[in-house]
C-alpha positions in Angstrom: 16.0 31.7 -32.5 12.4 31.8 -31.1 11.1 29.2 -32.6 14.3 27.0 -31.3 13.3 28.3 -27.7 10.3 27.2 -28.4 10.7 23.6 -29.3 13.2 23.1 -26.4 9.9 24.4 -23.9 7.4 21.7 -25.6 10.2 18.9 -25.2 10.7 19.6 -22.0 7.3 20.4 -20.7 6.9 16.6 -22.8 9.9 15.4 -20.7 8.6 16.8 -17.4 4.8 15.5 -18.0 6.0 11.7 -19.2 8.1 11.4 -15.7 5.2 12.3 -13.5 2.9 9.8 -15.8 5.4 7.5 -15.0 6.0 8.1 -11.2 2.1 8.1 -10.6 1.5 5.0 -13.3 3.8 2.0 -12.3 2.3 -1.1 -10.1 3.8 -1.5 -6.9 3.0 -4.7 -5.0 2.4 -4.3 -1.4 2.7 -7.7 0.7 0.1 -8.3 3.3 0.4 -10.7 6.2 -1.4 -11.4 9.4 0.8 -11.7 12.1 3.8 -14.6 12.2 4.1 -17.9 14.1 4.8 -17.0 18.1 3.1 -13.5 17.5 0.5 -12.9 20.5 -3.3 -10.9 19.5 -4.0 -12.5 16.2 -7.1 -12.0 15.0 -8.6 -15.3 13.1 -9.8 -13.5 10.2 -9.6 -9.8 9.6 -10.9 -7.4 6.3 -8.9 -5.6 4.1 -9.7 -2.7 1.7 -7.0 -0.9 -0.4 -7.7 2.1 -2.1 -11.9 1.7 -1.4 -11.6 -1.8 -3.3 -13.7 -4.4 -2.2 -13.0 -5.6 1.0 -11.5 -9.1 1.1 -10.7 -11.7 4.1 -7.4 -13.1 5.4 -7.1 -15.6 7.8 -4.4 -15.7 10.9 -0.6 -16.5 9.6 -1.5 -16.0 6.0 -0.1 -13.6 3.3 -1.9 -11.9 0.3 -0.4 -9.7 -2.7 -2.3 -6.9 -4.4 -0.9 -4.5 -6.9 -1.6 -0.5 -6.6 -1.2 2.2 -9.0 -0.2 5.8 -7.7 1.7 6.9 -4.5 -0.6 7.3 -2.0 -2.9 4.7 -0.8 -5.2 4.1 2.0 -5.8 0.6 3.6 -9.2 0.0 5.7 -9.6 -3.1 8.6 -12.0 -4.7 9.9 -12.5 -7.0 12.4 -14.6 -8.2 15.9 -13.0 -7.1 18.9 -13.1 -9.2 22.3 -16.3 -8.1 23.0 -17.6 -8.7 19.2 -17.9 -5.4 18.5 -17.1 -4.1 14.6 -14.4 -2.3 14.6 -12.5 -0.6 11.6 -9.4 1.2 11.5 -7.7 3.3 8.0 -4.2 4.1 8.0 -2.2 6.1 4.8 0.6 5.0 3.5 2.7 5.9 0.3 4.6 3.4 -2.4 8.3 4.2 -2.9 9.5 3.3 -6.2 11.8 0.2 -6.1 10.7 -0.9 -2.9 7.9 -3.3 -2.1 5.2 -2.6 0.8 5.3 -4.8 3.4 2.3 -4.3 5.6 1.4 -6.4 8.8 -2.1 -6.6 9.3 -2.0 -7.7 13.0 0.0 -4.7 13.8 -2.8 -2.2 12.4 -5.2 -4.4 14.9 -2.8 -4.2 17.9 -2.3 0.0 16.8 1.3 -0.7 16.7 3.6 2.0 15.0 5.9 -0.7 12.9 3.0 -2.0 10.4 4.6 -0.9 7.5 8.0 -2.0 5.8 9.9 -0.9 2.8 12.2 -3.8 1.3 14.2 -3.5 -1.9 12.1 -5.2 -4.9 14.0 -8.2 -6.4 14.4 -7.8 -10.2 
């Protein structure tokens, strides 16, 4: 009888530890854009850092995809204000799973609430 307890704890201590590898493990894309045709405040090109990964340029009215690992996640911009000072701004966000990030860079700029967007991921 003990030992049966005790194979039932290591299988589901197994069980347990395998879902949280896999909750923290899968890719999750996250879709970047800066700012959409008729959209007012567009910077011309702006920085992006996810996760303290090398920072990398988008221009206005273009997208970008990058893939992230984990559940939460951190996002750094930069970019030249009117008066051409350097700014930087970093905002959290976390991934859902089955959903796709959709982040609008111009919004972050602008410190509008609404930069981030959950839509359901297309298998």
């Amino acid at each position: 009888m003990k030992r049966l307890v005790s194979w039932i704890v290591v299988i589901g201590i197994t069980i347990l530890i395998s879902i949280m590898l896999f909750m923290t493990g899968k890719l999750h894309k996250v879709m970047l854009n800066n700012g959409k045709k008729g959209d007012e405040n567009i910077m011309e090109v702006v920085e992006y850092s996810i996760d303290k990964s090398p920072f990398k340029k988008i221009k206005a009215l273009k997208k970008s995809v990058v893939e992230v690992k984990g559940i939460s996640h951190i996002i750094t911009v930069r970019f030249e204000n009117e008066n051409g000072e350097k700014m930087e701004i970093t905002e959290k966000f976390k991934a859902k799973i089955g959903e796709r990030e959709n982040i609008d860079i111009s919004k972050i700029v602008n410190n509008e609430n609404d930069w981030l967007k959950y839509t359901k991921e297309k298998r």
